[in-house]
N, C-alpha and C positions, 0 to 999 in steps of 0.2 A: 301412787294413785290415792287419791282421795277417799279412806274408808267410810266417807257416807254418800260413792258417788256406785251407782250401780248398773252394770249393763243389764239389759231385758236379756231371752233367753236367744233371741238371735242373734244376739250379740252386735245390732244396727242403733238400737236405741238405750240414751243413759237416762237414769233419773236418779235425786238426791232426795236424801232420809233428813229430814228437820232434826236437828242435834238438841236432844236433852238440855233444858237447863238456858237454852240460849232465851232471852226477850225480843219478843218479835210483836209488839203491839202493832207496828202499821199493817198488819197481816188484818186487821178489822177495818180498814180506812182503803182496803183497794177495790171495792169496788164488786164489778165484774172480770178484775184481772185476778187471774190464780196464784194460788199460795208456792204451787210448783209447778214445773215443768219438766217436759219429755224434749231430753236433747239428740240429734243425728249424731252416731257415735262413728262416725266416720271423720275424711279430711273437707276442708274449704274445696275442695278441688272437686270432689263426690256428691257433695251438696249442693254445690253449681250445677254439678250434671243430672242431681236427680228434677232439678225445678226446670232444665233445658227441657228435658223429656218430659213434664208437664206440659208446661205451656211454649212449646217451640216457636209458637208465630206469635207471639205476644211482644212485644218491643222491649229489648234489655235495656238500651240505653239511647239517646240519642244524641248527636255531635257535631255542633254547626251547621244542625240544618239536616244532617244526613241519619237516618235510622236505620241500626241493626238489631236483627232480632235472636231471639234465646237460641236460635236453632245455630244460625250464623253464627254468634258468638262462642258456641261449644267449637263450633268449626275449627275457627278462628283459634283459640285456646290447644287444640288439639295437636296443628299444624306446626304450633309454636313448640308445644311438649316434645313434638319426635324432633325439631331442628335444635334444641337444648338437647335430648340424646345424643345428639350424631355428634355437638359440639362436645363431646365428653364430659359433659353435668350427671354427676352421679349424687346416690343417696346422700342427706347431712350437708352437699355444698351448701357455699352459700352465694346469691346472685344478686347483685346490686340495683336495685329501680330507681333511676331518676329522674323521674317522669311527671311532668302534670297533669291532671284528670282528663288522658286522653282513649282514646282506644287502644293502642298499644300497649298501654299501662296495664289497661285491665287483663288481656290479653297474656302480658307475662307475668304477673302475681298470679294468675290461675294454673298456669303452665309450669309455674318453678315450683308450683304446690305436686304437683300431678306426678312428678318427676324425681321428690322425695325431697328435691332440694328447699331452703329456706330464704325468703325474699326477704332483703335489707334494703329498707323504706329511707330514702332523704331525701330532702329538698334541692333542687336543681339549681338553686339559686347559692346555693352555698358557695363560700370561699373555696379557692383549691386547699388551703391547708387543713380544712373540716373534712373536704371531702376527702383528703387523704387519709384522715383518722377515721371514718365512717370503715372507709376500705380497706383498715388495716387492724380494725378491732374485729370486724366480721373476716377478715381473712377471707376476700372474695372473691371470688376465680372468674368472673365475667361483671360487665357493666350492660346497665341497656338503659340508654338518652336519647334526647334528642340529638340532630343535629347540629344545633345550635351553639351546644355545652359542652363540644367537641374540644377543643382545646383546651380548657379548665382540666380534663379528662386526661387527655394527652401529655399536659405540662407535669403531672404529678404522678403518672402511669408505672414509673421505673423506680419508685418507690412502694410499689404495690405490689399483691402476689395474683394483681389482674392478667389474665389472661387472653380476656374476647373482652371486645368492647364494640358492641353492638348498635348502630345508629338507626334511630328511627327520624320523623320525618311527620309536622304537622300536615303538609297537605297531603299525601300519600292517603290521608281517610275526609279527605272534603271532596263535596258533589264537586265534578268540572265548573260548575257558574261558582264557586264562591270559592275552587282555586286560584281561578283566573284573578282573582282580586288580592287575595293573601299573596301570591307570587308577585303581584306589582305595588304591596306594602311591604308588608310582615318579612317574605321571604327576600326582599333585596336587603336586609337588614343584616342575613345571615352570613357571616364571616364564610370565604369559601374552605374547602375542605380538600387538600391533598390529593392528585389522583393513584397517586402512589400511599398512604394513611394506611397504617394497617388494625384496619376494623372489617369489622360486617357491616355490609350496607341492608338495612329491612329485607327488601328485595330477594338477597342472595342469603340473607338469613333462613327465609323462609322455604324456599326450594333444598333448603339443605334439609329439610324434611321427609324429602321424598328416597334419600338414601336408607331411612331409616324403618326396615320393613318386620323387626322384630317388637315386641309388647314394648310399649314406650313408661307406660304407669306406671308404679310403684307404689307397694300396699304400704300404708302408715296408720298410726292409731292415731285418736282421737287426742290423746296427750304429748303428740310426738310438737316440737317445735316447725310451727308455721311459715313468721314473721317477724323479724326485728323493729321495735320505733324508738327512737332516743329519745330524750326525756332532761333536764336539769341544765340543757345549755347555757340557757339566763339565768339561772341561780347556784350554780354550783360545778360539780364538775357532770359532763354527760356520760352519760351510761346507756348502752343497749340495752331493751327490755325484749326480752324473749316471750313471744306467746304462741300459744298451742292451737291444733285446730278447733279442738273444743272450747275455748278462751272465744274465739270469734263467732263458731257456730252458740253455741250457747247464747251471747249477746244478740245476736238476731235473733232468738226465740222471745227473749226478754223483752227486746225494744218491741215486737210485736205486738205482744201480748199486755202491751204499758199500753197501747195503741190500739185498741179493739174496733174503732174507726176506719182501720187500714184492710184494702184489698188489693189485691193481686193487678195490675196494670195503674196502678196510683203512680203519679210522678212525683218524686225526690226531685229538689232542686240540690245536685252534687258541684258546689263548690270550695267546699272544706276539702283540702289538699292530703294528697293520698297520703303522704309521710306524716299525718296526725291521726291516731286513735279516733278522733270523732269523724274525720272524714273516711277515711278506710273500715273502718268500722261498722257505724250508721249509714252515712248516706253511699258506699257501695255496697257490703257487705251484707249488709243486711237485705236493701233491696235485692238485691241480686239474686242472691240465696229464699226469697221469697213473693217473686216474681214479678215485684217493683222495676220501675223504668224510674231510672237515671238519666235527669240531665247534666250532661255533662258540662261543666266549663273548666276550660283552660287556664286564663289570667281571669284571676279574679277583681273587679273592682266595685264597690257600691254602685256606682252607674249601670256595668253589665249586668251584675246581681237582680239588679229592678227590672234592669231590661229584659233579659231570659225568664224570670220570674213572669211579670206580664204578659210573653208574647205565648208561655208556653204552657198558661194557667196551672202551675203546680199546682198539689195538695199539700207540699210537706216542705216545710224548707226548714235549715237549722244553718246556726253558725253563735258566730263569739257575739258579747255584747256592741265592739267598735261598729261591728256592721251594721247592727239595729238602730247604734247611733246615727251613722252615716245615711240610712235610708230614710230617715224621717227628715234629712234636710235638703231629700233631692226633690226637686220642682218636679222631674216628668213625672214622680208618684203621686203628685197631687188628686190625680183624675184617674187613676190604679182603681181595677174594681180584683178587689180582693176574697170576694166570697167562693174562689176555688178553694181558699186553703182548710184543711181540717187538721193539722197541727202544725205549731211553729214553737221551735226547740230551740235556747239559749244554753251555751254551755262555753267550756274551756277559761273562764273569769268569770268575776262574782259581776252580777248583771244588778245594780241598786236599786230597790224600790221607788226611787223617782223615774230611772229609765224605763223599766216595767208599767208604771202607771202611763208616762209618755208613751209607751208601744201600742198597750192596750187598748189606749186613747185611739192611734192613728188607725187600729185593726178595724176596732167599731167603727172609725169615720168612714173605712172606704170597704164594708158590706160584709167583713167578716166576721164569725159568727167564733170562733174562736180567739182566745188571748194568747200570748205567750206563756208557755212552760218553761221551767226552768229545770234546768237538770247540773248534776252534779258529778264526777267522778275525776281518775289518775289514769294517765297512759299502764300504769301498774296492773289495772283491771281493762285494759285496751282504751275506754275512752268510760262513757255515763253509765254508774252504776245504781242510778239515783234519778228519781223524776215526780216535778209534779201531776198526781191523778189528774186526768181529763176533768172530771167534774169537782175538784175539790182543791181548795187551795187557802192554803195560811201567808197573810204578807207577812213576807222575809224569808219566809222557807223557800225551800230547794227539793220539797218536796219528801217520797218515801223510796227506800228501796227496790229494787227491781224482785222479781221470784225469785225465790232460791239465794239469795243476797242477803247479810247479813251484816251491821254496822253496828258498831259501841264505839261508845264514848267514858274515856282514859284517862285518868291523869298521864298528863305527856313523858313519854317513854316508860309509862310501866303496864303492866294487865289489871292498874285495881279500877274496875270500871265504876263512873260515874251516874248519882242518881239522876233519874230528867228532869232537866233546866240546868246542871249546872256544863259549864263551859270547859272541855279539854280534847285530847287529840282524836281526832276520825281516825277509826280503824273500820278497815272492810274485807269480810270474808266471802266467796262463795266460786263458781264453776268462772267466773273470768278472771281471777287472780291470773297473777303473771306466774313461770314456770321460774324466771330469776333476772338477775339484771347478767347480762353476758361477759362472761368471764370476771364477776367480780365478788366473790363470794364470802367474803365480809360484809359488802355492802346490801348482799343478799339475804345475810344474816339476822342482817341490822334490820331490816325493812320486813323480811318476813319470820314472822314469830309464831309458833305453836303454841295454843293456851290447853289449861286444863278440860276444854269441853271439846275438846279434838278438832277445832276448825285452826287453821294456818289465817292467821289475820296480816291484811297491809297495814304497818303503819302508815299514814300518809304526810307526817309532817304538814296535817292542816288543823286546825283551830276549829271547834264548832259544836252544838249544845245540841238538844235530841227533845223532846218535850215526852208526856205521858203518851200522846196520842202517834209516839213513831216519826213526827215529821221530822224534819234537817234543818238547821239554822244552821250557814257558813260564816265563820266569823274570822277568818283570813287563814295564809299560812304564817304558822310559827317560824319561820323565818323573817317573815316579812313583819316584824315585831321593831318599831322606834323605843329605843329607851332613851325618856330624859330627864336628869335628876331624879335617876330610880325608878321613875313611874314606867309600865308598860303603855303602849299608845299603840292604836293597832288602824292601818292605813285606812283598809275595808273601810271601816267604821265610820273616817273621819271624811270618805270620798261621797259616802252615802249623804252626809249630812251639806257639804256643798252641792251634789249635784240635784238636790233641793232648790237652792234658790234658781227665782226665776228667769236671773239672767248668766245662767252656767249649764252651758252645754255637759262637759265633760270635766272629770276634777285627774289629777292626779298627786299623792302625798307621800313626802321622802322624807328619809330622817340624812340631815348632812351634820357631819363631825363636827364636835363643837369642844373645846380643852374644859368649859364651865360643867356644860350638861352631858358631857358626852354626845348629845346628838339632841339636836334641835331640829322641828320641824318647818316646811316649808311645802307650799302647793303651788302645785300648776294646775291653770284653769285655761280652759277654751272656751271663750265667753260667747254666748249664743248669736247677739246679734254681731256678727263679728268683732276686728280687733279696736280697741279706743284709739282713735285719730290725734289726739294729742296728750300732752303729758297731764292736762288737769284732767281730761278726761278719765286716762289710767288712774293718777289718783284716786280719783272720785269714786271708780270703779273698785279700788282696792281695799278703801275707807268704809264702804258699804258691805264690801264682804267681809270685813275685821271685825267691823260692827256686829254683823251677823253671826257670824262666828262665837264671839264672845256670849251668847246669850245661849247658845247652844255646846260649846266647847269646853271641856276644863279647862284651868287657867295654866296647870302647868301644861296641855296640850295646845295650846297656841301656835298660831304659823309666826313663825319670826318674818316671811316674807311670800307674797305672794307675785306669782309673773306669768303673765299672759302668753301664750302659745295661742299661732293657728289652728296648728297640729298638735298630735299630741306623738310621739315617735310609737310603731308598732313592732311584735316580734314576727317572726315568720308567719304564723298562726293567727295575726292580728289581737293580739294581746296589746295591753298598752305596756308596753318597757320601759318599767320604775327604773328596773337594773340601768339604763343608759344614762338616764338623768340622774341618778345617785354618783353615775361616772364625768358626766361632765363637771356636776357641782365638786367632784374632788378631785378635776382636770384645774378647776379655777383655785379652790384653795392651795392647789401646789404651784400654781403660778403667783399667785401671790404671795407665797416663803419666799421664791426667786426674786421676786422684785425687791 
């Protein structure tokens, strides 16, 4: 445990002691938000249920139309907890969720919490042979999907130490008028499913609850492991991050209390995907636990985003930068009256001061009264550990610290911390660190470090300067480092300064193998007013951004080549994926040895 972290005497509430000697200047820059806080020293699971019995008729979430409220949803959670007893889910398993932000979801993350077991967060969309490693690093004794996913599930099952696999079922929670429509789209789409398959149907899931007439809960502490989310897929190798229930109850006292704007029945637009720290995190977790209403979406697309946004007057909505790109080019937002919202949170990529300016721009146009914030954090710490103040903001930063959070900055890979302004590695200590990466305790090693003022700091393998005044300035990850002819070249930097000009939507910069420089750079641009219609065109276009370039770029960071994308490719998360285009440009260099 954390010896500056402290139960009160009932042993319900934690609070943490400010550590001697640490530099905490943004602590003069928040504002009206406090220096600390008082965290539930119970589970995710307990904290849901003490805000059910708050506000039981207050709308938890709503879902294509259909609303369920706090009361319902404990219900709901409850039903689920004693049908995972009966299926023999005991204390420490672990239960695999591959679900999109539907009711169900919610439903059994609450339920596998309740029950002592540990919910293993992935993406539904994944390949079978991901989803076999997901299932085989967590060592998982049940599945619970949709329908849909049933086969991917199946094909790879007898490699696994799954036991139940559990199907659930989009329309099962849509009003009758807007099944009748999914069932004559969506659901003809759905591969059939075996009548012989041996799974749980929702259905018969749920009734196997009623077997189950002894205490279903399971007491757990506040530090006991919650939730798995993986983490380095695109860059490295993936690793489970294991977090605590105080890891997430904690973050929603933080994100709160960053947000002193926020009341109780405020809509969250929830389409950040459960299998990522900011969507499980923030736009459930937190609401949830503080008696916010979630809207929910399913498939996410910048079209539905605007859509559900608009029809459903959020207050809050967050997601990565791609989106915010995406929405400022869609026509139906043109005539968007936007003065519901009272925060709008960028996170998961550095979000470039041209984009920001652009967002700001389109907020003010259409009546909102708020800008973009930008926030900052690692799955390591669940999702933002870091955020710009409501009323206060420096261009380029990413803002201050959350309560109780603490950040230095490193020369990279050591503890001699750096004075403000100069540039080395984020490290971030406080009540959401991670408990470790699962089963990998080297690299657990590596990543979490004890210093001399007794806090356990993350390394985060990211780049980034700290000013006098406490704010953040992200200046990339230290991986994501172009060397050419010795010089350091750092993407972030050189994406910001393209997506400057006025005719670049979106930039992206790769370093490709070179026998001269080692590695020479190269950008992909998505050019605003779409693509150039013929080759002088593209020139023309190419020659004005070299030009431009030059007058802003060093000469040894020069693009050797620049090439036009519609698109730009995204990760799961909507991330743009350098990682892909680093792989195709050295798909083409090794076709070309061949020739």
């Amino acid at each position: 445990m954390n010896e500056f972290m402290r139960y009160n005497e009932a042993g319900n509430r934690i609070t943490f002691d400010i550590p001697e000697g640490v530099r905490t200047p943004w602590f003069e820059n928040l504002g009206e938000i406090p220096r600390t806080l008082e965290y539930f020293g119970g589970t995710i699971y307990e904290k849901i249920s003490e805000t059910a019995a708050k506000y039981p008729n207050y709308i938890a979430f709503d879902f294509m139309g259909k609303k369920v409220t706090y009361k319902k949803m404990k219900e709901q959670i409850d039903r689920c907890a004693r049908s995972l007893r009966t299926t023999g889910v005991r204390e420490g398993d672990r239960i695999t969720i591959a679900m999109p932000n539907c009711p169900q979801a919610i439903y059994m993350l609450y339920a596998t919490n309740a029950v002592g077991a540990v919910a293993n967060m992935i993406h539904p969309l994944s390949a079978e042979k991901e989803i076999e490693e997901y299932l085989n690093m967590s060592n998982s004794i049940s599945v619970v999907t949709l329908d849909q996913f049933y086969h991917k599930f199946e094909a790879i099952r007898e490699n696994t130490c799954v036991i139940n696999i559990i199907l659930a079922s989009i329309k099962d929670e849509l009003s009758r008028k807007i099944r009748t429509g999914y069932m004559l789209t969506e659901g003809r789409k759905i591969e059939k499913i075996p009548k012989d398959a041996p799974v749980i149907q929702w259905d018969s899931f749920i009734k196997l609850g009623t077997a189950c007439s002894y205490r279903f809960t399971v007491k757990r502490r506040a530090e006991d492991p919650a939730v798995i989310l993986y983490s380095g897929g695109t860059t490295g190798k993936t690793k489970g991050i294991v977090l605590s229930n105080l890891n997430f109850n904690a973050l929603s006292e933080q994100v709160i209390a960053a947000n002193p704007m926020f009341r109780p029945g405020d809509k969250m637009l929830a389409a950040m995907p459960l299998f990522h720290g900011f969507g499980l995190g923030v736009c459930i977790h937190t609401m949830l636990s503080q008696g916010g209403r979630c809207i929910l979406v399913p498939r996410f697309t910048p079209k539905s985003y605007g859509k559900v946004l608009v029809k459903n007057r959020c207050n809050f909505i967050a997601g990565v930068p791609t989106l915010y790109e995406a929405l400022l080019r869609l026509k139906k937002m043109e005539s968007a009256d936007l003065s519901c919202l009272k925060g709008v949170f960028s996170g998961g990529d550095s979000l470039s001061i041209e984009l920001k300016k652009k967002c700001d721009a389109f907020l003010y146009d259409h009546k909102s009264v708020v800008q973009i914030r930008e926030g900052y954090g690692t799955t390591e710490c669940v999702t933002a550990s870091c955020l710009t103040p409501p009323a206060m903001h420096k261009e380029g930063s990413i803002g201050v610290p959350f309560p109780d959070t603490y950040y230095k900055i490193v020369e990279p890979g050591t503890d001699r911390e750096l004075a403000p302004g100069e540039e080395g590695e984020v490290l971030i200590a406080g009540p959401t660190v991670m408990t470790g990466y699962l089963d990998m305790p080297e690299e657990t090693a590596a990543t979490l470090r004890k210093h001399d003022d007794g806090l356990t700091w993350v390394y985060t393998g990211d780049l980034g300067k700290m000013d006098s005044d406490g704010f953040l300035f992200f200046k990339g990850r230290i991986k994501r480092m172009i060397i050419s002819s010795g010089y350091n070249i750092y993407p972030a930097q050189m994406e910001n300064i393209f997506d400057a000009h006025e005719k670049v939507q979106m930039s992206c910069v790769i370093g490709v193998p070179d026998d001269y420089k080692m590695q020479k750079v190269k950008v992909f641009v998505m050019p605003k007013n779409g693509m150039p219609k013929t080759k002088i065109e593209e020139d023309a276009l190419k020659s004005e951004l070299l030009d431009y370039a030059c007058k802003r770029v060093a000469k040894y960071a020069m693009p050797y080549d620049i090439e036009f994308r519609e698109t730009l490719p995204k990760t799961l998360v909507g991330k743009v994926a350098y990682k892909q285009l680093e792989d195709e440009e050295l798909k083409k260099i090794e076709e070309g040895k061949d020739d």
